[in-house]
N, C-alpha and C positions, 0 to 999 in steps of 0.2 A: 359892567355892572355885576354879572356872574364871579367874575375874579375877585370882587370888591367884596363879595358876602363869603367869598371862600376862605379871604384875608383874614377876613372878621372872625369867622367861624375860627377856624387855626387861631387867633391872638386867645381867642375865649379860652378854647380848652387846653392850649399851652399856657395861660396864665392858671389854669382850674389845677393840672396838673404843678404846675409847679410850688401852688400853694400847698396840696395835698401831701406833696413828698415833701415839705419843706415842715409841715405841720409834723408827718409820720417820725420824723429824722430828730424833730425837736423831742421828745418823748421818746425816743429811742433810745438814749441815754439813762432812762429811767428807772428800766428793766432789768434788775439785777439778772446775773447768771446762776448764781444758787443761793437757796436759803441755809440761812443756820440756825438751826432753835436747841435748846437746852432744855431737855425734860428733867424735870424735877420733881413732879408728882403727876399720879396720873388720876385721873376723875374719871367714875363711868357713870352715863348718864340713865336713865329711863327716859322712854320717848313718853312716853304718857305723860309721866312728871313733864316733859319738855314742852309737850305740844298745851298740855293744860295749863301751864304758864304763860306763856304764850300768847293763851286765848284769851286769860284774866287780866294779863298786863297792858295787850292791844285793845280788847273790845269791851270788856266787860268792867274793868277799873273806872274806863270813860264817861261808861256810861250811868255808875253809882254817880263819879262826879255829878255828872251834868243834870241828875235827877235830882239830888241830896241841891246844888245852889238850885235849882226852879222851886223846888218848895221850900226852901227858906225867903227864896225874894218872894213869892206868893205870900207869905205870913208876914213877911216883912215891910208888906205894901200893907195887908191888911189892919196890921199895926201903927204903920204910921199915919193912915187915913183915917182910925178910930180917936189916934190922939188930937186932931188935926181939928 
């Protein structure tokens, strides 16, 4: 019974490993060995500029959105209930 779970055990993790390096190896090809880029202009940023866009294009953009459609669909219920 003992030998039976240690079988088991052993298929488990020689399967586990085998798919791991098998996964690692497929992807290993992926990896170039060096980059090559071409500079042609250079841009210097400001973090401030950087970080304040940032803030306006992930949180702040969203949420004029989201504000700007609630009160047109508010009016625009209200509108169509008057006509109604």
């Amino acid at each position: 019974m003992k030998a039976r779970r240690t079988l088991a055990r052993m298929r488990k993790y020689s399967a586990a490993a085998l798919l791991s390096s098998g996964l690692a190896l497929q992807f290993g090809g992926c990896i170039p060995n060096q980059f090559t880029a071409v500079q042609t202009t250079t841009t210097t940023l400001d973090g401030r500029t950087v970080i304040t866009s940032l803030i306006n294009s992930a949180i702040i953009a969203p949420l004029q959105t989201a504000v700007a459609d609630a009160v047109n669909s508010y009016f625009d219920s209200l509108t169509n209930n008057g006509n109604n």
